[in-house]
mmCIF file of the N, C-alpha and C atoms, coordinates in Angstrom:
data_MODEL
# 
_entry.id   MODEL 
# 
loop_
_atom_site.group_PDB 
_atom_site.id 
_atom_site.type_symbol 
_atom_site.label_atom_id 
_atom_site.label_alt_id 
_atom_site.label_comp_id 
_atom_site.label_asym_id 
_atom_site.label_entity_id 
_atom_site.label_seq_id 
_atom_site.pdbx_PDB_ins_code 
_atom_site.Cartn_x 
_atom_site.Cartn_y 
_atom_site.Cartn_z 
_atom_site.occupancy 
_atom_site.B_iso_or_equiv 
_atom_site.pdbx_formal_charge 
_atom_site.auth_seq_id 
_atom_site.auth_comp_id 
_atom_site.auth_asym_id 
_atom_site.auth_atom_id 
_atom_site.pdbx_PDB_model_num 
ATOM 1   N N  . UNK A 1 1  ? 149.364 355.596 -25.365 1.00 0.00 ? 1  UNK A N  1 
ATOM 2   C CA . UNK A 1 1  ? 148.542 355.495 -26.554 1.00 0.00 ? 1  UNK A CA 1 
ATOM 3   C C  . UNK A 1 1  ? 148.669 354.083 -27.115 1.00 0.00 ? 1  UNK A C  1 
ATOM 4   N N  . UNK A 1 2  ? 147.743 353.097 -27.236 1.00 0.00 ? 2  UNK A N  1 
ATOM 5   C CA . UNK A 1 2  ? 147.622 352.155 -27.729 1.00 0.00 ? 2  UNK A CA 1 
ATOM 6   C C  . UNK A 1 2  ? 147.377 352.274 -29.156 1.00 0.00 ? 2  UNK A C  1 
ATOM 7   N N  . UNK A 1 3  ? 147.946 351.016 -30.050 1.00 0.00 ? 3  UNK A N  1 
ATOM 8   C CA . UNK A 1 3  ? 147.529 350.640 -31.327 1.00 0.00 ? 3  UNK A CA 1 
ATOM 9   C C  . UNK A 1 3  ? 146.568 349.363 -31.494 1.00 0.00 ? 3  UNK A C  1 
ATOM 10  N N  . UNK A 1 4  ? 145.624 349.599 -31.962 1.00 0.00 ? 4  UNK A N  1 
ATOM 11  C CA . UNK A 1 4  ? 144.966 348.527 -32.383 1.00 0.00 ? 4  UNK A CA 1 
ATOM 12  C C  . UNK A 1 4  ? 145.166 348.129 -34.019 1.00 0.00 ? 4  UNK A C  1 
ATOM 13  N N  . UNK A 1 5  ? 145.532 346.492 -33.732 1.00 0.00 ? 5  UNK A N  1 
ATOM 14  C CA . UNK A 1 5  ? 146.012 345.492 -34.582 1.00 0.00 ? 5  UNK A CA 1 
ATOM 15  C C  . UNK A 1 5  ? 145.251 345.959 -35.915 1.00 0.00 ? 5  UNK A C  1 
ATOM 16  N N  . UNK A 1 6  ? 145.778 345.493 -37.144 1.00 0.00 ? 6  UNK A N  1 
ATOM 17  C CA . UNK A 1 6  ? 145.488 345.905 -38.373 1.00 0.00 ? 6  UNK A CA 1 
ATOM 18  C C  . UNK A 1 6  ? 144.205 345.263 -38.696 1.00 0.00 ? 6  UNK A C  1 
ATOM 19  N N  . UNK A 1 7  ? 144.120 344.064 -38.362 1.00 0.00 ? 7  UNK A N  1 
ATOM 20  C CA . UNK A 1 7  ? 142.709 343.670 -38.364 1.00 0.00 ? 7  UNK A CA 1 
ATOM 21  C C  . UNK A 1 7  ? 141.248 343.897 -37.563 1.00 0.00 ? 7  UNK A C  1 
ATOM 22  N N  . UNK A 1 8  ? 141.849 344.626 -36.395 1.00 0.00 ? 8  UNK A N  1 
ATOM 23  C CA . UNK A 1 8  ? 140.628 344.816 -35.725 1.00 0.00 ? 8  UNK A CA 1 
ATOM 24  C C  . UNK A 1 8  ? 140.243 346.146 -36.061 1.00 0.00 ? 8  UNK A C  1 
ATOM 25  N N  . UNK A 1 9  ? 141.317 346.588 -37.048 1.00 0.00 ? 9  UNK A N  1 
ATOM 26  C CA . UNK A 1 9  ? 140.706 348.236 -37.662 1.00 0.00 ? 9  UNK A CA 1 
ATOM 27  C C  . UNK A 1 9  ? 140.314 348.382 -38.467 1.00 0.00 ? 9  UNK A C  1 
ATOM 28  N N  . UNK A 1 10 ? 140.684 347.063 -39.488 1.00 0.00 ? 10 UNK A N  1 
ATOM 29  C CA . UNK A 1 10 ? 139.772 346.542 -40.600 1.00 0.00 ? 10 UNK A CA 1 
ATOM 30  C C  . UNK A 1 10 ? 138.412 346.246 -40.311 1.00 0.00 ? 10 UNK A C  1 
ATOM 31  N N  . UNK A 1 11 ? 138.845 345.629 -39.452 1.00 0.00 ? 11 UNK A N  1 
ATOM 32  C CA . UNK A 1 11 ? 137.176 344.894 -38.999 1.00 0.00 ? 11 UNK A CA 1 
ATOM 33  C C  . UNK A 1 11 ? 136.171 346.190 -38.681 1.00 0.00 ? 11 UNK A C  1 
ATOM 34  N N  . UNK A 1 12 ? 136.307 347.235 -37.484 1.00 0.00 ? 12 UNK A N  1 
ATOM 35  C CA . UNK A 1 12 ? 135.200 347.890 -37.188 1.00 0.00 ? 12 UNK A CA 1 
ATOM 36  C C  . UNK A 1 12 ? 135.132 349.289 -38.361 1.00 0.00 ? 12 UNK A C  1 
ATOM 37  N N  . UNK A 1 13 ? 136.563 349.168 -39.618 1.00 0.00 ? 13 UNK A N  1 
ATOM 38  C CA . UNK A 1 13 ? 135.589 350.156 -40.322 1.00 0.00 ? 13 UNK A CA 1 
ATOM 39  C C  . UNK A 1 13 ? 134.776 349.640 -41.162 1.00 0.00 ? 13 UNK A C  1 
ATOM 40  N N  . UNK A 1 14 ? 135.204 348.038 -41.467 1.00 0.00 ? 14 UNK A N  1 
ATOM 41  C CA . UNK A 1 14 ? 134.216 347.315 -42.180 1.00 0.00 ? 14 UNK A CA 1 
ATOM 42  C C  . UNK A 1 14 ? 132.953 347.506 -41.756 1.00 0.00 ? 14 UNK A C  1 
ATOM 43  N N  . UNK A 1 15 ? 132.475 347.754 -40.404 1.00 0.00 ? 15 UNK A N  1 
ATOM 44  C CA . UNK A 1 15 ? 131.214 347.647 -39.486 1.00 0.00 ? 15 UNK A CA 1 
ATOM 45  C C  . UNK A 1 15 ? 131.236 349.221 -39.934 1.00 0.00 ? 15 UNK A C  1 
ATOM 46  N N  . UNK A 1 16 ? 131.647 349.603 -39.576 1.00 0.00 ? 16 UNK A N  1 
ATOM 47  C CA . UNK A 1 16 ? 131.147 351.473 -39.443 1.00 0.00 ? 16 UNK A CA 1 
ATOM 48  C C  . UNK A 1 16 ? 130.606 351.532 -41.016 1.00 0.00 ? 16 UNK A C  1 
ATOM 49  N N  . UNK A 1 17 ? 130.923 351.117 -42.205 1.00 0.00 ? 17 UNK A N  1 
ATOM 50  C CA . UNK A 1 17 ? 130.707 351.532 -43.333 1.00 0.00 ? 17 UNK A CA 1 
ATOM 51  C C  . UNK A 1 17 ? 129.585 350.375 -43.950 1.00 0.00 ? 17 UNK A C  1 
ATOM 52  N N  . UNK A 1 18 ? 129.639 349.253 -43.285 1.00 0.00 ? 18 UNK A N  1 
ATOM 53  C CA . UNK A 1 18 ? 128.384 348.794 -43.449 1.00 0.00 ? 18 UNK A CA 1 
ATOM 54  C C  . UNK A 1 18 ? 126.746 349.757 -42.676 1.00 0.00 ? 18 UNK A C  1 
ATOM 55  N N  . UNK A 1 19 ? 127.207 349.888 -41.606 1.00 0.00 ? 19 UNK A N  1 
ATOM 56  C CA . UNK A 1 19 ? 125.586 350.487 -40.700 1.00 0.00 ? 19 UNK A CA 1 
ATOM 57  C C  . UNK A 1 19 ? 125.666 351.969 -41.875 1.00 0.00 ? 19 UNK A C  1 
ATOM 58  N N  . UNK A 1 20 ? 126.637 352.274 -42.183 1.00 0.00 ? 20 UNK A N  1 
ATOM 59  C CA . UNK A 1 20 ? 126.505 354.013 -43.244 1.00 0.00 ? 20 UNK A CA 1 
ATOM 60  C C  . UNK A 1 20 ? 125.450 353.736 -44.062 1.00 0.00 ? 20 UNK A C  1 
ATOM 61  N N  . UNK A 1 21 ? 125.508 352.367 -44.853 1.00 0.00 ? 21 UNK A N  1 
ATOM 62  C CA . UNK A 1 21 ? 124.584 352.597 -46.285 1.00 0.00 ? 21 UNK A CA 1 
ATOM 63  C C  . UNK A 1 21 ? 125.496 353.546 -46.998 1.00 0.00 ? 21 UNK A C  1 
ATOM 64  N N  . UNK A 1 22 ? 124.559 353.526 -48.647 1.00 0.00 ? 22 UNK A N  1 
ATOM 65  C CA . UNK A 1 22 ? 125.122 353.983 -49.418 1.00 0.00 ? 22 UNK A CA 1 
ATOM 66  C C  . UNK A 1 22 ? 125.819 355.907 -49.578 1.00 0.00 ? 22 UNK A C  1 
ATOM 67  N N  . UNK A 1 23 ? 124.698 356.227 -48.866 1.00 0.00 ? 23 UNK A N  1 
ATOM 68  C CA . UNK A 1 23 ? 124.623 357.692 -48.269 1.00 0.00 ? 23 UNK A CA 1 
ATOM 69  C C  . UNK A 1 23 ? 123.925 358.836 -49.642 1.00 0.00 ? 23 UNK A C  1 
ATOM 70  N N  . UNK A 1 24 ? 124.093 360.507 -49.454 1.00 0.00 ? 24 UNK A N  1 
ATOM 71  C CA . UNK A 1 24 ? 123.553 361.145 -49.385 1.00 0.00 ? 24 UNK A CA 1 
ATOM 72  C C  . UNK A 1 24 ? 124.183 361.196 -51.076 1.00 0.00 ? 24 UNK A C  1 
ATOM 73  N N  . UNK A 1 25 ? 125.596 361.139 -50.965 1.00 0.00 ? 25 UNK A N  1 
ATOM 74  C CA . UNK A 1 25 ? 126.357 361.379 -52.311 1.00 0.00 ? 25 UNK A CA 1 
ATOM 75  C C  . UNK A 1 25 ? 126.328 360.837 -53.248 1.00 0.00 ? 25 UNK A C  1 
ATOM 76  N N  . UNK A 1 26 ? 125.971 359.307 -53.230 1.00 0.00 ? 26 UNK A N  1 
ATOM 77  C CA . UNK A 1 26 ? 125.800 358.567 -54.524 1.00 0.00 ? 26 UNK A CA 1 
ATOM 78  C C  . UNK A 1 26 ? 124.564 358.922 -55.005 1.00 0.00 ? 26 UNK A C  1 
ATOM 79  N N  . UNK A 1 27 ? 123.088 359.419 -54.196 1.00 0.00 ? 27 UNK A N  1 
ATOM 80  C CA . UNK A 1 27 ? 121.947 359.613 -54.721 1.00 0.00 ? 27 UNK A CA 1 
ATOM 81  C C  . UNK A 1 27 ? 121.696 360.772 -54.944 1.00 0.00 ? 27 UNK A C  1 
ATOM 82  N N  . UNK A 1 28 ? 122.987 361.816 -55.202 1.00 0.00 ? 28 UNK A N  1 
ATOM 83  C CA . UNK A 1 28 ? 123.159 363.185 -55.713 1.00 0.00 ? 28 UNK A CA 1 
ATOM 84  C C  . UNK A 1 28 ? 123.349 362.643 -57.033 1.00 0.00 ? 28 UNK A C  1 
ATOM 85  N N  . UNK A 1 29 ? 125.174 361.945 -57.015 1.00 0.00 ? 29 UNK A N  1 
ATOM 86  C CA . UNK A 1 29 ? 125.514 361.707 -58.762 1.00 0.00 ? 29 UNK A CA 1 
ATOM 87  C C  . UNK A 1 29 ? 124.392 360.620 -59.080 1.00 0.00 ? 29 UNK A C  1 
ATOM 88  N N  . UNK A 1 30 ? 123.692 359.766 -58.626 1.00 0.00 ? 30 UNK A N  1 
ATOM 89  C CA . UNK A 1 30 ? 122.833 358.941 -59.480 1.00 0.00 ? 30 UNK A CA 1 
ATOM 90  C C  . UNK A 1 30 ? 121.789 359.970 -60.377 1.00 0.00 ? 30 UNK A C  1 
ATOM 91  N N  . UNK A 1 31 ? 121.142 361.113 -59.466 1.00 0.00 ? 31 UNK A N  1 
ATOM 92  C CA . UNK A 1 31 ? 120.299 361.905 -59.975 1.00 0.00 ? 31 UNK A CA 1 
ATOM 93  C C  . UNK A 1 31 ? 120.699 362.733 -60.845 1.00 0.00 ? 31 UNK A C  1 
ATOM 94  N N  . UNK A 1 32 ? 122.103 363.494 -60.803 1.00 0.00 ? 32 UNK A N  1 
ATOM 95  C CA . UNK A 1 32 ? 122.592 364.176 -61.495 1.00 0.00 ? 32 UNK A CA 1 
ATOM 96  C C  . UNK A 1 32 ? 123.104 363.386 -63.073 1.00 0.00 ? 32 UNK A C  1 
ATOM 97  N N  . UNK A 1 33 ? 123.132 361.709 -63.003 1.00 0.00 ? 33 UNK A N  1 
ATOM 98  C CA . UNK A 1 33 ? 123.551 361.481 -64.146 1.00 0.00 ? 33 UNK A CA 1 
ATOM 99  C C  . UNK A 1 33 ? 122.409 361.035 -65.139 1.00 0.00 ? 33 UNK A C  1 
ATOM 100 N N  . UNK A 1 34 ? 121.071 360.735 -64.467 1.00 0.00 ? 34 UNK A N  1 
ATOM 101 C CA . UNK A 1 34 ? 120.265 360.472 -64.729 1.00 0.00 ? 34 UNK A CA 1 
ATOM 102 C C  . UNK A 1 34 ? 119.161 361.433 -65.732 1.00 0.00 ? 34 UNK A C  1 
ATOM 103 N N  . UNK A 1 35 ? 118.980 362.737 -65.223 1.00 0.00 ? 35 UNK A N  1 
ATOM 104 C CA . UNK A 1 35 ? 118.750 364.256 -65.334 1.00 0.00 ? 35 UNK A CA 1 
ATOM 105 C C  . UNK A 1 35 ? 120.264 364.507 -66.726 1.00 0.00 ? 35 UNK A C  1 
ATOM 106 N N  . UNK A 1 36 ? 121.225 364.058 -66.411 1.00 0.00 ? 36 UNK A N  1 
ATOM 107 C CA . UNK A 1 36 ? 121.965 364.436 -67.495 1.00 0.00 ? 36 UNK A CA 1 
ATOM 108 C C  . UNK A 1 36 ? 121.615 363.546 -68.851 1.00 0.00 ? 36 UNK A C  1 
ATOM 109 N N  . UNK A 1 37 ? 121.385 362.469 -68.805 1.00 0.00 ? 37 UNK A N  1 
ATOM 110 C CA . UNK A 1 37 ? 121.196 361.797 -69.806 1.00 0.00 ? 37 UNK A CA 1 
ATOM 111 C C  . UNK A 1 37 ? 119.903 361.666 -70.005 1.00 0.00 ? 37 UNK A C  1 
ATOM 112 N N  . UNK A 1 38 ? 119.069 362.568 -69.289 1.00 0.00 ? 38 UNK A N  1 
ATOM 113 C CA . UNK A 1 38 ? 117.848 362.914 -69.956 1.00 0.00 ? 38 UNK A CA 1 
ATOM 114 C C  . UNK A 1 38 ? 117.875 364.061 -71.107 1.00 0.00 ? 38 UNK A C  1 
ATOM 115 N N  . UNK A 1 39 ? 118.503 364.956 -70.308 1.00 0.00 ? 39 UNK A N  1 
ATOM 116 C CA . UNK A 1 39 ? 118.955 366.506 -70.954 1.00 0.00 ? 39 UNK A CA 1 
ATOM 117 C C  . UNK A 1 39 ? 119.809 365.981 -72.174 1.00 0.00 ? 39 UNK A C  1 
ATOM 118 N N  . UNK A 1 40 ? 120.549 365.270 -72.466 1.00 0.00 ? 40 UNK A N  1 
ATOM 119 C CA . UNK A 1 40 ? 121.604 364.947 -73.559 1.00 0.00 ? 40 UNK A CA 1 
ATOM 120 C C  . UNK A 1 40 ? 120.609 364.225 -74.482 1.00 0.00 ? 40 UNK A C  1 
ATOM 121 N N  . UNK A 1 41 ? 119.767 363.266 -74.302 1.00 0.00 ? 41 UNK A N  1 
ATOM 122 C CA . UNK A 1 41 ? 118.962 362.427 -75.207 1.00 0.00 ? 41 UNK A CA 1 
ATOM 123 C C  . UNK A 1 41 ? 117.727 362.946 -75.919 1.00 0.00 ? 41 UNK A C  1 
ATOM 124 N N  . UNK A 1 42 ? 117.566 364.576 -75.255 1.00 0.00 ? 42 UNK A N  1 
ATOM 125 C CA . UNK A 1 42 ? 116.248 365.509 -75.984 1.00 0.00 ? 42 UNK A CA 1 
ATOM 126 C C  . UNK A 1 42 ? 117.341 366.216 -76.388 1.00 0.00 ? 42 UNK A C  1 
ATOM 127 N N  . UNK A 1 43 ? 118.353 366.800 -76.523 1.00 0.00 ? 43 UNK A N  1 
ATOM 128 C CA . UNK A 1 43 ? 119.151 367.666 -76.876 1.00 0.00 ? 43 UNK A CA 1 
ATOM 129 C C  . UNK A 1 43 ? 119.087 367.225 -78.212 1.00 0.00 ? 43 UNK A C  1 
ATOM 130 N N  . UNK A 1 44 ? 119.960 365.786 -78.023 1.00 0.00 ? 44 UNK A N  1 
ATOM 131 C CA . UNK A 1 44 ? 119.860 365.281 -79.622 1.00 0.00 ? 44 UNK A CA 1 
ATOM 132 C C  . UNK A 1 44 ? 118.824 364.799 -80.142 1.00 0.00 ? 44 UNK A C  1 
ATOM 133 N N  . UNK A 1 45 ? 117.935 364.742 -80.093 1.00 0.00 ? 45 UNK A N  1 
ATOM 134 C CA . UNK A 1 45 ? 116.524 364.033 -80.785 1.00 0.00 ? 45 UNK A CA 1 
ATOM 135 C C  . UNK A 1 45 ? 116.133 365.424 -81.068 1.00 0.00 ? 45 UNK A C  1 
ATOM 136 N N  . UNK A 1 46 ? 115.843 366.137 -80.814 1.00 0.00 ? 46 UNK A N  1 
ATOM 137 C CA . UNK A 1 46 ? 114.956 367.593 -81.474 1.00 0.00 ? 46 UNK A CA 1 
ATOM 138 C C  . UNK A 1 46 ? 115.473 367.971 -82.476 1.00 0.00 ? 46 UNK A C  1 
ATOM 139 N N  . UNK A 1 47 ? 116.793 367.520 -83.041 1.00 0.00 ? 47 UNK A N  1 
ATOM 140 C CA . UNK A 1 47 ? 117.451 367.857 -84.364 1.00 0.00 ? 47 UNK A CA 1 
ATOM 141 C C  . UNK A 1 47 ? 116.870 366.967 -85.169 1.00 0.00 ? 47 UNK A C  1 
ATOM 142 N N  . UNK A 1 48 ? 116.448 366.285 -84.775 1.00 0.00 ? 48 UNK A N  1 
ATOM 143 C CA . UNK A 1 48 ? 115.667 364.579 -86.102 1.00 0.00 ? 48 UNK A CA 1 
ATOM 144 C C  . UNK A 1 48 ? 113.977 365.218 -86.149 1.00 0.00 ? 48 UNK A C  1 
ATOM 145 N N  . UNK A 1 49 ? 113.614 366.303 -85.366 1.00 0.00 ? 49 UNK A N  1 
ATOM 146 C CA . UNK A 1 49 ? 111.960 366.832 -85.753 1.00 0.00 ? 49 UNK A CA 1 
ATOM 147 C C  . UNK A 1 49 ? 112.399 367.252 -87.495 1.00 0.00 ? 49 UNK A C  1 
ATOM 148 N N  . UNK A 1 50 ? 110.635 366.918 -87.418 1.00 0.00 ? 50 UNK A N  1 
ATOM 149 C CA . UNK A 1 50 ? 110.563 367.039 -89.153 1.00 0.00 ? 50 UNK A CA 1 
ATOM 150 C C  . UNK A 1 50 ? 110.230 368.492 -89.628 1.00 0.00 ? 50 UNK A C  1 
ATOM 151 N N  . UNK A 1 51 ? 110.569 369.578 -90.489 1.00 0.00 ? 51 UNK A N  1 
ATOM 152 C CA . UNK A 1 51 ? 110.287 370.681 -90.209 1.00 0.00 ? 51 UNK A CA 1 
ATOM 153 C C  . UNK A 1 51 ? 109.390 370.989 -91.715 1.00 0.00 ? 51 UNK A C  1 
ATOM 154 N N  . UNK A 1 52 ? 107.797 371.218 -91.347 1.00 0.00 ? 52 UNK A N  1 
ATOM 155 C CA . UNK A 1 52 ? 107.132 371.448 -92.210 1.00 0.00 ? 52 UNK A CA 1 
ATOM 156 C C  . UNK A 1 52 ? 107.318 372.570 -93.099 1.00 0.00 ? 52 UNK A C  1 
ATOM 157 N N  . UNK A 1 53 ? 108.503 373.551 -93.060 1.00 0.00 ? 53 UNK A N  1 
ATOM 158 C CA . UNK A 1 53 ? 108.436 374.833 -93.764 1.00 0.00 ? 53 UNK A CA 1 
ATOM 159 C C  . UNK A 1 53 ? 107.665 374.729 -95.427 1.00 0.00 ? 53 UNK A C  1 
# 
């Protein structure tokens, strides 16, 4: 069983995680925080409607 040197394992996960891109998970939480701070910013604004009673 061979070891490959600390840098050449640096190096090809550097490569493996460059060709990945950002992937599937960050554009889950981007959407999910996005959708949240939609939901949070009507949550609180509908308390400032003016109420004609």
């Amino acid at each position: 069983m061979e070891h490959a040197p600390t840098a050449a394992r640096l190096a090809e996960a550097a490569d493996a995680a460059q060709q990945q891109g950002s992937g599937n998970l960050l554009r889950i939480v981007l959407i999910v925080m996005f959708l949240g701070c939609i939901l949070t910013a009507w949550f609180l604004l509908r308390g400032y409607k003016r109420k004609d009673d």
